[in-house]
N, CA, C and O atoms as a GROMACS GRO file, in nm:
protein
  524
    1UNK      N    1  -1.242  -9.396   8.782
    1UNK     CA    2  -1.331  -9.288   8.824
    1UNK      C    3  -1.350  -9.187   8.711
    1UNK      O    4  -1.460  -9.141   8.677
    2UNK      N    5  -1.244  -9.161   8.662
    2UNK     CA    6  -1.222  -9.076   8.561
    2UNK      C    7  -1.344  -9.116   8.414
    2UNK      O    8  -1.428  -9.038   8.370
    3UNK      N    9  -1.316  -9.262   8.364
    3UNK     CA   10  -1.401  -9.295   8.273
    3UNK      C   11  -1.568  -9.296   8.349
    3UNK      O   12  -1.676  -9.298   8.290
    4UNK      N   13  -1.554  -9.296   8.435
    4UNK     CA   14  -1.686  -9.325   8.483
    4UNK      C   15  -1.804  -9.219   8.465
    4UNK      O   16  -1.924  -9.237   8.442
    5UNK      N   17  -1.696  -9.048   8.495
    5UNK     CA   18  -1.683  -8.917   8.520
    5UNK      C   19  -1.742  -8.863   8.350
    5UNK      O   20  -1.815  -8.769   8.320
    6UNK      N   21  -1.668  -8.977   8.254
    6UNK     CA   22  -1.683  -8.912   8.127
    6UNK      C   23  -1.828  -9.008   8.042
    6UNK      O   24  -1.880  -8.970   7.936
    7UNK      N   25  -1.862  -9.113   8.106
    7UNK     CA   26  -1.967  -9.174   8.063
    7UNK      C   27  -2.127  -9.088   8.104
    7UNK      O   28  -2.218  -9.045   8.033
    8UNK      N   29  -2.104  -9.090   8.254
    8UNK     CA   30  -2.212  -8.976   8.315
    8UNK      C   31  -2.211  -8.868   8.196
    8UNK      O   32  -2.312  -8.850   8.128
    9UNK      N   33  -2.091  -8.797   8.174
    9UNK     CA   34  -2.127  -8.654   8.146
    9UNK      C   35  -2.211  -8.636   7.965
    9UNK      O   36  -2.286  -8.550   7.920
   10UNK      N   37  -2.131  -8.804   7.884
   10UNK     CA   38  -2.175  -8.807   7.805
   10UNK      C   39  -2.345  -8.844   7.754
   10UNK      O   40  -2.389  -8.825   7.641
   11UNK      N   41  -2.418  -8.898   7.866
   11UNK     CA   42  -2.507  -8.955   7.892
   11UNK      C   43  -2.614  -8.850   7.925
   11UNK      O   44  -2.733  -8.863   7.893
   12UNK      N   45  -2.551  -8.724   8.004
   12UNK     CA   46  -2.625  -8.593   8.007
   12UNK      C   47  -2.593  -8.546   7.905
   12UNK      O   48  -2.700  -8.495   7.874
   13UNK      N   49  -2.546  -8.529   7.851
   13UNK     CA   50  -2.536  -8.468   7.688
   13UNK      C   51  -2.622  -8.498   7.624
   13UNK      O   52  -2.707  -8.416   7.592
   14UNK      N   53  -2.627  -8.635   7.582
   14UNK     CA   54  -2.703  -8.697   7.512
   14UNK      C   55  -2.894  -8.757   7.532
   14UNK      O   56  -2.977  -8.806   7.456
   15UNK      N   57  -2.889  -8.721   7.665
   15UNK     CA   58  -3.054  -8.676   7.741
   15UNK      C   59  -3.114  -8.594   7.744
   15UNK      O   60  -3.094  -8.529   7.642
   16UNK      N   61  -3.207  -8.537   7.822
   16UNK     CA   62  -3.262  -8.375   7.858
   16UNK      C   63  -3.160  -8.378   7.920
   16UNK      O   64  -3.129  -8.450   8.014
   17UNK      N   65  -3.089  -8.274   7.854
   17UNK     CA   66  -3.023  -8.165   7.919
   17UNK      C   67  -3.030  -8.011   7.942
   17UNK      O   68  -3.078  -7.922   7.872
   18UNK      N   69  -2.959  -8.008   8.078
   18UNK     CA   70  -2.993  -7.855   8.094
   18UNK      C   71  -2.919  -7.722   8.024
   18UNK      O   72  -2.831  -7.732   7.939
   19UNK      N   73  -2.972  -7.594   8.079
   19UNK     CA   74  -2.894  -7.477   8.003
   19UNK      C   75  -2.790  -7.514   7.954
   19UNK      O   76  -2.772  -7.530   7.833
   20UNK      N   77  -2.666  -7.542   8.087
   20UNK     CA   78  -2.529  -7.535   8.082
   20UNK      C   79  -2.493  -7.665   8.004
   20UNK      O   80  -2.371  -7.681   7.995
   21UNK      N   81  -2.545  -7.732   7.964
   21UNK     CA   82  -2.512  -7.866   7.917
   21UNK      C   83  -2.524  -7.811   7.775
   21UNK      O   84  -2.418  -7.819   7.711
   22UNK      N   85  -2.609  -7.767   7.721
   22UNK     CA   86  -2.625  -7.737   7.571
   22UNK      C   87  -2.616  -7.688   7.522
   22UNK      O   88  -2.656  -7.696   7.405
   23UNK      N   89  -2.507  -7.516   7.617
   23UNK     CA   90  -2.404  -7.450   7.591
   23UNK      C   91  -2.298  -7.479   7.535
   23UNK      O   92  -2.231  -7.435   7.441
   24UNK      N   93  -2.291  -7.591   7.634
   24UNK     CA   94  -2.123  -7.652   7.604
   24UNK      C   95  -2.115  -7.736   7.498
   24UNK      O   96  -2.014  -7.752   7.428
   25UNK      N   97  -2.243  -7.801   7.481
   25UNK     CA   98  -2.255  -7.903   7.385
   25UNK      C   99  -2.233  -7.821   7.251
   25UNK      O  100  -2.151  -7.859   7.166
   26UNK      N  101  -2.305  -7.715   7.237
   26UNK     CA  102  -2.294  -7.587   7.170
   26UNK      C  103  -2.187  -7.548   7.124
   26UNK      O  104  -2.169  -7.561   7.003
   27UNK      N  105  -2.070  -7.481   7.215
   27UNK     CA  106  -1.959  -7.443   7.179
   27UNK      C  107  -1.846  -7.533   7.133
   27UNK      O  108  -1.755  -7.507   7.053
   28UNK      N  109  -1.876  -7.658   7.209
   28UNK     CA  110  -1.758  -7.804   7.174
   28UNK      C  111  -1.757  -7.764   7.022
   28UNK      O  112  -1.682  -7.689   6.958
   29UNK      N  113  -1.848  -7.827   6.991
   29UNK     CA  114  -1.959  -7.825   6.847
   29UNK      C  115  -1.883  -7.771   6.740
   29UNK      O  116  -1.825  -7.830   6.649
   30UNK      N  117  -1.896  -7.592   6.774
   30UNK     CA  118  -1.842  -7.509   6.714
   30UNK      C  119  -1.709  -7.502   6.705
   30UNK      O  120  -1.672  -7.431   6.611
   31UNK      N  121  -1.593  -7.565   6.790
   31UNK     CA  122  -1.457  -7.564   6.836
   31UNK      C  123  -1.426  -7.689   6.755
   31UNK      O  124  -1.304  -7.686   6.735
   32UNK      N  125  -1.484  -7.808   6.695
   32UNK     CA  126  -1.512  -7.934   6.644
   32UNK      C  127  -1.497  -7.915   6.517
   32UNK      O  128  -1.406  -7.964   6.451
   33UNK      N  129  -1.636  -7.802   6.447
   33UNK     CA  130  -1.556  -7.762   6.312
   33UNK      C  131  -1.490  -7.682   6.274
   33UNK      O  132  -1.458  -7.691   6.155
   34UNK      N  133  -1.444  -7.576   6.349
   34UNK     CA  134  -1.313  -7.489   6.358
   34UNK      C  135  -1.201  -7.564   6.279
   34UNK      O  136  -1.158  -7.541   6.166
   35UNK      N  137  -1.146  -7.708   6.415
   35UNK     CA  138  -1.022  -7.757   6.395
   35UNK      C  139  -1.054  -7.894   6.304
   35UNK      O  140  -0.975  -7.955   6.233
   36UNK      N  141  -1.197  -7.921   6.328
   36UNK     CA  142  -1.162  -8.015   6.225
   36UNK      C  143  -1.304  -8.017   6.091
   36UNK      O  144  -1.420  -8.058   6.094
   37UNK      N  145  -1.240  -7.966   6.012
   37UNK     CA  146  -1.350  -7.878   5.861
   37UNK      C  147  -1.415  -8.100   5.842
   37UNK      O  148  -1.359  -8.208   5.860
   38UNK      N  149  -1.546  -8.056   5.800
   38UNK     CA  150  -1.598  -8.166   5.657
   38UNK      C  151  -1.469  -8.228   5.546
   38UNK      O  152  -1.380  -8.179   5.475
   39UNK      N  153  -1.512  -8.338   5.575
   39UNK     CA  154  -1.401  -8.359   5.423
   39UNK      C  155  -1.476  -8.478   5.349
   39UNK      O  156  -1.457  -8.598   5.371
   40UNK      N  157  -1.571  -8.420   5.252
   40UNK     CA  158  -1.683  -8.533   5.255
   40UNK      C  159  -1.582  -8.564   5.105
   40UNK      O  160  -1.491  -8.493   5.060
   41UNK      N  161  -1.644  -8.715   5.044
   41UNK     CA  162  -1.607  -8.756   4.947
   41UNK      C  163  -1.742  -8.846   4.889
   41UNK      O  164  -1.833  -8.860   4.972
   42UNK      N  165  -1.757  -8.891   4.792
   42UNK     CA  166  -1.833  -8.926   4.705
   42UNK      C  167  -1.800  -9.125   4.748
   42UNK      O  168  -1.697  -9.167   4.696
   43UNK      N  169  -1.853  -9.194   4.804
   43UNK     CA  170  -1.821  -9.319   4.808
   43UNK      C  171  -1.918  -9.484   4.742
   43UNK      O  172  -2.025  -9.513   4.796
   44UNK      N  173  -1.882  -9.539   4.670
   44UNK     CA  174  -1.984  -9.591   4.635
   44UNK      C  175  -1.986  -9.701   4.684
   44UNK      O  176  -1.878  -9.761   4.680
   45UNK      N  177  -2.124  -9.784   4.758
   45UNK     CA  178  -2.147  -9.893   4.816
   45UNK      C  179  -2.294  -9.968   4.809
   45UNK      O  180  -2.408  -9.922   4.795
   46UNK      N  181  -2.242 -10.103   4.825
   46UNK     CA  182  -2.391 -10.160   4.806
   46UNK      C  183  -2.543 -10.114   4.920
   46UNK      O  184  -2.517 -10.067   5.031
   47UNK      N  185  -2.650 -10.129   4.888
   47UNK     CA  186  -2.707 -10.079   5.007
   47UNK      C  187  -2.874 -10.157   4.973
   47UNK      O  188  -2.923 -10.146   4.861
   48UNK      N  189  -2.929 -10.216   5.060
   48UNK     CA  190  -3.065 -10.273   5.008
   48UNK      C  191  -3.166 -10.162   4.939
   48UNK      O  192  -3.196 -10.061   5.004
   49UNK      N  193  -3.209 -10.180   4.823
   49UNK     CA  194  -3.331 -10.115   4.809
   49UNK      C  195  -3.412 -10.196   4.771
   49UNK      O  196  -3.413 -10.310   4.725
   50UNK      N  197  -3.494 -10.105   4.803
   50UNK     CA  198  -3.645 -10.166   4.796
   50UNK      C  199  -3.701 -10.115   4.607
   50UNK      O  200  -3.705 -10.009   4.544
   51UNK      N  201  -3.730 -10.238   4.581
   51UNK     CA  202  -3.767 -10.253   4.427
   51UNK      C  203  -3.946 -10.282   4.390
   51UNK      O  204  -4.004 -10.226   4.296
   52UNK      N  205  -3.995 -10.356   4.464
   52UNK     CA  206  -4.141 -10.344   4.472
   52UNK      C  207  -4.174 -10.406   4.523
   52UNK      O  208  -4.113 -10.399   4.630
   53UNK      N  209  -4.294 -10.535   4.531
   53UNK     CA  210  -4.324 -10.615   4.627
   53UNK      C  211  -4.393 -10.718   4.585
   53UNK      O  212  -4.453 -10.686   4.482
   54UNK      N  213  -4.419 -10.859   4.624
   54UNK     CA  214  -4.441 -10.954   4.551
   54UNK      C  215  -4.521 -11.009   4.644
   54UNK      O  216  -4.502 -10.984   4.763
   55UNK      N  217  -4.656 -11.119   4.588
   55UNK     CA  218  -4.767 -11.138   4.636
   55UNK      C  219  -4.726 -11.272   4.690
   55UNK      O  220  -4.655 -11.339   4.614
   56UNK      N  221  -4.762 -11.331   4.826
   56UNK     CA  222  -4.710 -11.411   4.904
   56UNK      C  223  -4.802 -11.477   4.902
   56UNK      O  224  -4.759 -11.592   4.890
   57UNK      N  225  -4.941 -11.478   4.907
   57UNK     CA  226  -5.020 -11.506   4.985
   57UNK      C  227  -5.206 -11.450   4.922
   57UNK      O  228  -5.226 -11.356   4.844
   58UNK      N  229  -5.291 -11.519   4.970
   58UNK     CA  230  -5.463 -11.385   4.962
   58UNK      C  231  -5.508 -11.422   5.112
   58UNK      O  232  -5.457 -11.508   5.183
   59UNK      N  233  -5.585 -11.362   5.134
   59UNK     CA  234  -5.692 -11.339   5.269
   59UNK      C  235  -5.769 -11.309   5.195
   59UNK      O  236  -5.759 -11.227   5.103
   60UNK      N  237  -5.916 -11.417   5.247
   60UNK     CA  238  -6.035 -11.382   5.215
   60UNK      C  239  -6.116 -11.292   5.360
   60UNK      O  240  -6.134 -11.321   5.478
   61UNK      N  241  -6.155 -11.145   5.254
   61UNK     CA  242  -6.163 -11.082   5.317
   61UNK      C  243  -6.336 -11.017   5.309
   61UNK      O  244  -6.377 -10.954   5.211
   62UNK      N  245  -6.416 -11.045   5.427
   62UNK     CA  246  -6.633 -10.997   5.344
   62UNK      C  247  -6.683 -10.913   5.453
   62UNK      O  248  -6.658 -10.905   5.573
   63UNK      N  249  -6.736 -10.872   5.399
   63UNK     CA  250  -6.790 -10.741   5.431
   63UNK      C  251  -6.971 -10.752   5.448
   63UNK      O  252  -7.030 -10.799   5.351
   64UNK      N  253  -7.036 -10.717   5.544
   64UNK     CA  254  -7.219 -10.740   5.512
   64UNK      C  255  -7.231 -10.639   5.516
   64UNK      O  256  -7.172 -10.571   5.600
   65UNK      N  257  -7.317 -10.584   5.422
   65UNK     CA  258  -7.364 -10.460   5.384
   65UNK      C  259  -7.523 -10.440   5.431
   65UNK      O  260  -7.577 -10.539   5.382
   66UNK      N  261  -7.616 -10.372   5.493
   66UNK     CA  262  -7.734 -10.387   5.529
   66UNK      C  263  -7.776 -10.321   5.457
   66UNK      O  264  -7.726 -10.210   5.439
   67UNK      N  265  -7.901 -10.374   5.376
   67UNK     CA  266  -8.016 -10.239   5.280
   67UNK      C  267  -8.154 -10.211   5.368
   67UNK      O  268  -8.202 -10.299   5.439
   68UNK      N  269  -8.222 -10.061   5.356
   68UNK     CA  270  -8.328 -10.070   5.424
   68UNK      C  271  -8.399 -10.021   5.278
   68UNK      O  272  -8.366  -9.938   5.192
   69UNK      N  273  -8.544 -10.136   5.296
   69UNK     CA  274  -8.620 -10.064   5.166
   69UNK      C  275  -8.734 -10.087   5.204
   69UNK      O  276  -8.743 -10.142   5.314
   70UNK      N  277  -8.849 -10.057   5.134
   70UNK     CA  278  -8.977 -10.037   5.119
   70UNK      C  279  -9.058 -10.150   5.075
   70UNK      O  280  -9.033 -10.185   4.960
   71UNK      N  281  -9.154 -10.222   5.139
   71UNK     CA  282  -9.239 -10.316   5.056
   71UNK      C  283  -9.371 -10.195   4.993
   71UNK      O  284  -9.377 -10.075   5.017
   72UNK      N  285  -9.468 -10.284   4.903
   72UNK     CA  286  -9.581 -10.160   4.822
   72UNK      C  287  -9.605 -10.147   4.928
   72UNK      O  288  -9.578 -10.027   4.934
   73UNK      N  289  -9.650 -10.183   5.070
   73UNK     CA  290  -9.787 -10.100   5.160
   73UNK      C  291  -9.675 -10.017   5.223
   73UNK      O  292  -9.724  -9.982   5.330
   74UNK      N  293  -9.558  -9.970   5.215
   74UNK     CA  294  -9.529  -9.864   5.254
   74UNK      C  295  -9.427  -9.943   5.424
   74UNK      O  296  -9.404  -9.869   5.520
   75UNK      N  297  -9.395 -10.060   5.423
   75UNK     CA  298  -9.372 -10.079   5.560
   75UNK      C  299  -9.200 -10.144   5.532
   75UNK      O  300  -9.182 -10.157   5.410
   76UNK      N  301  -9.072 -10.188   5.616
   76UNK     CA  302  -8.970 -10.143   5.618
   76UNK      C  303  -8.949 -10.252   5.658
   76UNK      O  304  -8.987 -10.314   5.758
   77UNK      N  305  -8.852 -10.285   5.532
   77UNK     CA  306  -8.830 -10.447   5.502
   77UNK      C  307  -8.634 -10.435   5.523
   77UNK      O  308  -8.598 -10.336   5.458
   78UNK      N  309  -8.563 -10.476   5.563
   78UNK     CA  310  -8.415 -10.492   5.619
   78UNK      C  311  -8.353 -10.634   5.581
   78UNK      O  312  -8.379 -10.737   5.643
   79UNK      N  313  -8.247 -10.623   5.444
   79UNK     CA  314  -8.175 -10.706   5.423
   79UNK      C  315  -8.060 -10.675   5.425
   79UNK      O  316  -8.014 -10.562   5.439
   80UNK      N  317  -7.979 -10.818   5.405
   80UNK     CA  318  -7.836 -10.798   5.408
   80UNK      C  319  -7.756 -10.884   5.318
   80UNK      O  320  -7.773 -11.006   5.323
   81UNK      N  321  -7.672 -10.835   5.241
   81UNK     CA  322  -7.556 -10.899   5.159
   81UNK      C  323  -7.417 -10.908   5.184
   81UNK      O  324  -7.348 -10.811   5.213
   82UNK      N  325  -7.370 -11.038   5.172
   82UNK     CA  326  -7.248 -11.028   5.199
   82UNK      C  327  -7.164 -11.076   5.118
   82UNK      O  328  -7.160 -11.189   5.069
   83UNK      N  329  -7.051 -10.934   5.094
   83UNK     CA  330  -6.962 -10.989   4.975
   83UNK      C  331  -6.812 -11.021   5.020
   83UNK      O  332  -6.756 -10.960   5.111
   84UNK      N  333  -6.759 -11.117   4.952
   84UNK     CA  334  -6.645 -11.170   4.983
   84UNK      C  335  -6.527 -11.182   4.868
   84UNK      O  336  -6.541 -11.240   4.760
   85UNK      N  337  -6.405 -11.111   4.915
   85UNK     CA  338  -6.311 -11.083   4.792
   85UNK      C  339  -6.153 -11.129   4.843
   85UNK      O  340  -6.100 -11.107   4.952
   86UNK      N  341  -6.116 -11.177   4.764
   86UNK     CA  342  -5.950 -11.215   4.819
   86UNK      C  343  -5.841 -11.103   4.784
   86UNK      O  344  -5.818 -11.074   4.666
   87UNK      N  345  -5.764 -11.032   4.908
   87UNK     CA  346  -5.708 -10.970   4.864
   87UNK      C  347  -5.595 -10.985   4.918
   87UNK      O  348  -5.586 -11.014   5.037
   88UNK      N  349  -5.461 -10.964   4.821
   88UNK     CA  350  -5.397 -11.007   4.817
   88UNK      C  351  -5.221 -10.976   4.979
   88UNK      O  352  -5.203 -10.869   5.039
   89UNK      N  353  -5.143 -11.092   4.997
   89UNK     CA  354  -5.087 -11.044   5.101
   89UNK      C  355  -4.928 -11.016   5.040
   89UNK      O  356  -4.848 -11.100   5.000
   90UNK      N  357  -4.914 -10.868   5.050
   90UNK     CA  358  -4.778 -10.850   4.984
   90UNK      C  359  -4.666 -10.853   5.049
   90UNK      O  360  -4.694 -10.805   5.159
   91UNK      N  361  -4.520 -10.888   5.049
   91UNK     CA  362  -4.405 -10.808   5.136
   91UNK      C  363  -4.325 -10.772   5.029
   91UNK      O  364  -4.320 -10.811   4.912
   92UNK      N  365  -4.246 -10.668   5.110
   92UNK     CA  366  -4.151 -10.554   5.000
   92UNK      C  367  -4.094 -10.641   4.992
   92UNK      O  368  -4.082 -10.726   5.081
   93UNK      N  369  -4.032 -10.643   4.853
   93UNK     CA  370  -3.894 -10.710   4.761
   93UNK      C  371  -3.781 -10.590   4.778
   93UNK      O  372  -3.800 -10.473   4.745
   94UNK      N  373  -3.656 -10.645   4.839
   94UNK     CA  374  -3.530 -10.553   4.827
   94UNK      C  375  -3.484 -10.644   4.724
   94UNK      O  376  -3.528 -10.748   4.674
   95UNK      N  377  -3.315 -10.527   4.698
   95UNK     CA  378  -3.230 -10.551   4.578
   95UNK      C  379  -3.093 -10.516   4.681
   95UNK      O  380  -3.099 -10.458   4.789
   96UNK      N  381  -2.983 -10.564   4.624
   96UNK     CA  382  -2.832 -10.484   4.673
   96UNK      C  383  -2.807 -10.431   4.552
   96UNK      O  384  -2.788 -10.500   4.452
   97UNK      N  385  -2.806 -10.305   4.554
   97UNK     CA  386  -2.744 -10.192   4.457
   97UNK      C  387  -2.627 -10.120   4.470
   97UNK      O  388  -2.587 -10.063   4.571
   98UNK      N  389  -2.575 -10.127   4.361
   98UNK     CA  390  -2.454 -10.017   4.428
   98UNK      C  391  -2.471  -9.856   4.398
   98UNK      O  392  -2.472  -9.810   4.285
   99UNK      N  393  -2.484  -9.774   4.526
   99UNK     CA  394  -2.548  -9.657   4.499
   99UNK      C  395  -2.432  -9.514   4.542
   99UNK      O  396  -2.341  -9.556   4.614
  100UNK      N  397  -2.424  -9.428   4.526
  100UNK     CA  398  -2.303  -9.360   4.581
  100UNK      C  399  -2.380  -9.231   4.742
  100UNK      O  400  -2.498  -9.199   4.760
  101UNK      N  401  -2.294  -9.204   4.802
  101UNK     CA  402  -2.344  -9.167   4.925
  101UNK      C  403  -2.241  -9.064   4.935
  101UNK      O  404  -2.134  -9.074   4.875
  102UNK      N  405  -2.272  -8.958   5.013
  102UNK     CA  406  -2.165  -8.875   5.012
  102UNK      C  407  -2.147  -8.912   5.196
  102UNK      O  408  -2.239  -8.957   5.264
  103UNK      N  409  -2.018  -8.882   5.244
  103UNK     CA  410  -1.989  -8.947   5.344
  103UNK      C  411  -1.827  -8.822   5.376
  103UNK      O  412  -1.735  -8.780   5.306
  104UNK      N  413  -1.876  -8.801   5.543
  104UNK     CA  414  -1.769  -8.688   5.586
  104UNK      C  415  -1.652  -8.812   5.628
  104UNK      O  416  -1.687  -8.906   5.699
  105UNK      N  417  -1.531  -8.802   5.584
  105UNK     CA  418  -1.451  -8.881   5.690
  105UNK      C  419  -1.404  -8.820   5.752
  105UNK      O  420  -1.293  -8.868   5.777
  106UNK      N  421  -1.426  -8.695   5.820
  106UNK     CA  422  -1.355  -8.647   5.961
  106UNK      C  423  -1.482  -8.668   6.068
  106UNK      O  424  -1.472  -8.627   6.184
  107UNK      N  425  -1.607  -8.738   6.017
  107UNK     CA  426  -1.719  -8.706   6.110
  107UNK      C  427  -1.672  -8.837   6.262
  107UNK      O  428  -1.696  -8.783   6.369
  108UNK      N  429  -1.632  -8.942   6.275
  108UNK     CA  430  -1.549  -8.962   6.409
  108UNK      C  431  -1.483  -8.921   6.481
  108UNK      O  432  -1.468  -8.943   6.601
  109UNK      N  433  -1.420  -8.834   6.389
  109UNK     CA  434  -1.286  -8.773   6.452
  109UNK      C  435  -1.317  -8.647   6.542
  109UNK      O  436  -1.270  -8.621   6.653
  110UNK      N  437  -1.416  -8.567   6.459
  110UNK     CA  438  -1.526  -8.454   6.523
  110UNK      C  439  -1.605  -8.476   6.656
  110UNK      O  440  -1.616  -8.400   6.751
  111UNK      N  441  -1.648  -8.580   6.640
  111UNK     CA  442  -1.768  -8.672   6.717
  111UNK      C  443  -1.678  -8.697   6.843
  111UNK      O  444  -1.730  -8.664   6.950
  112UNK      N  445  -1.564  -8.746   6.847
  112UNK     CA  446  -1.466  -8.756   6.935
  112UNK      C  447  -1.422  -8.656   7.020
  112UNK      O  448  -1.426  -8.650   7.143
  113UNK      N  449  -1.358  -8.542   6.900
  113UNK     CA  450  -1.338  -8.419   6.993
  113UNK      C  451  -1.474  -8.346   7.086
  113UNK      O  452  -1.464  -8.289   7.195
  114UNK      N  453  -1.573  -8.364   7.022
  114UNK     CA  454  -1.649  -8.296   7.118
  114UNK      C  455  -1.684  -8.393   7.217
  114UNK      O  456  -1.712  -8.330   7.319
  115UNK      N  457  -1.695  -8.522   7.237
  115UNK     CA  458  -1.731  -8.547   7.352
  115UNK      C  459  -1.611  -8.519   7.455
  115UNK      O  460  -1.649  -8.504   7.571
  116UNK      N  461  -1.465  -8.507   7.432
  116UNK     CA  462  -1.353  -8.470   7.492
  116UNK      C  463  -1.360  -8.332   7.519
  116UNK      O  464  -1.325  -8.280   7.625
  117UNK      N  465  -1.410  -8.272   7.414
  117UNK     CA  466  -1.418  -8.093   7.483
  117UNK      C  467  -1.524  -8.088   7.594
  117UNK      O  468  -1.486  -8.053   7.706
  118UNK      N  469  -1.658  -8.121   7.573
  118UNK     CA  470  -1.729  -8.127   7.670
  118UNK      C  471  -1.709  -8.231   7.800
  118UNK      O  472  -1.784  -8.217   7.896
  119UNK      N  473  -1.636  -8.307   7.801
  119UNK     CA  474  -1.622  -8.375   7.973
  119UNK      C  475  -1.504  -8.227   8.017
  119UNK      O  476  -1.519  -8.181   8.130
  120UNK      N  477  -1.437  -8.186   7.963
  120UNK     CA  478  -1.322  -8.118   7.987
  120UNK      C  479  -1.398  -7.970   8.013
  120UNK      O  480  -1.376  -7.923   8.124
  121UNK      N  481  -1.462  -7.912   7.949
  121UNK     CA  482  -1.555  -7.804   7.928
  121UNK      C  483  -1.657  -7.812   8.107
  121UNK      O  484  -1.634  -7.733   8.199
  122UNK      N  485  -1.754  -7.918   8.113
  122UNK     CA  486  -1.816  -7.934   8.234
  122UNK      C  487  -1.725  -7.985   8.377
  122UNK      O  488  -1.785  -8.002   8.483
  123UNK      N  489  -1.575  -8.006   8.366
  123UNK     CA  490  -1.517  -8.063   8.478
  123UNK      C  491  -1.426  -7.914   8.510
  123UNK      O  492  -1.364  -7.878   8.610
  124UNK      N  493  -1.451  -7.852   8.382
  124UNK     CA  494  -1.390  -7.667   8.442
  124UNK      C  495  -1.488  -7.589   8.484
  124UNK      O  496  -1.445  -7.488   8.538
  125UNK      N  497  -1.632  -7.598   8.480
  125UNK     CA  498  -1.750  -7.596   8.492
  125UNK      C  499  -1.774  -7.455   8.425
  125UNK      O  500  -1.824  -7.361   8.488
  126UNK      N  501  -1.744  -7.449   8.324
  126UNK     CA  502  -1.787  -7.388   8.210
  126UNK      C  503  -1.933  -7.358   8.191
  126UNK      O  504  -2.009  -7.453   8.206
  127UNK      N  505  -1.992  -7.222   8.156
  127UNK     CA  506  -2.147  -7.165   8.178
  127UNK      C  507  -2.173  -7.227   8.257
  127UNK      O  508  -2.237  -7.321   8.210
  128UNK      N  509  -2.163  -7.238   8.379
  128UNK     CA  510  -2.248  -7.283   8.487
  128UNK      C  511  -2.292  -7.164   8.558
  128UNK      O  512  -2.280  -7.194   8.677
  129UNK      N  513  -2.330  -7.064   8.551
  129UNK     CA  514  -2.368  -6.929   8.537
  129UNK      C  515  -2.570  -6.979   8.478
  129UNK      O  516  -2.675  -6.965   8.540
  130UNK      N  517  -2.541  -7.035   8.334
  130UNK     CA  518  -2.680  -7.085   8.329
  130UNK      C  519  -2.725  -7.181   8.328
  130UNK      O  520  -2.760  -7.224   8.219
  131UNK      N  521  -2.756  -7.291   8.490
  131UNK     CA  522  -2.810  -7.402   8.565
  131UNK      C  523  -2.880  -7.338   8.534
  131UNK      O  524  -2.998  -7.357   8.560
   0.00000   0.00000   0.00000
């Protein structure tokens, strides 16, 4: 019942939620980096990038263009041309690079406490003053 109690509450957290929900979500938050600070570090890992893109393929692709012009007696003569061009079909080319990322390792541990402050926070019913 209990886990059941803490899935709901996390689920309103993480939805529209109301006043009192994003109070608490609010203060957890703040109580989160109190006790537990950033502790970022510099980490280096592979990661796809994207390098450019390479031609797979053409589609022929035409277009009719309509002209309106003039014969000498003045009367309104309507042609049409149609041009046709292959252009080309690309997809992005990735790479694995090794790139560096800066990365918190207390950010689980944070992420944790507040969903624990807030089931604990809404089951004391904390700001519920602003429903």
């Amino acid at each position: 019942m209990k886990k059941l109690f803490i899935i709901f509450s996390v689920a309103l957290l993480a939805g529209c939620s109301t006043p009192q929900e994003r109070a608490v979500q609010n203060y957890c938050q703040a109580q989160a980096f109190e006790k537990i600070p950033k502790n970022l570090v510099n980490q280096q890992v592979y990661r796809s990038v994207r390098v450019g893109e390479r031609v797979t393929g053409h589609r022929n692709s035409c277009r009719t263009e309509i002209k309106n012009r003039q014969d000498g007696k003045g009367g309104a003569i309507k042609s049409s041309e149609t041009v046709c061009m292959d252009e080309p079909i690309t997809q992005p080319e990735y790479q694995n690079q090794l790139v560096t990322e800066v990365v918190d390792l207390n950010q689980s541990t944070r992420q944790n406490y507040v969903r624990e402050c807030a089931v604990d926070a809404l089951s004391k019913n904390m700001f519920s003053h602003l429903r």
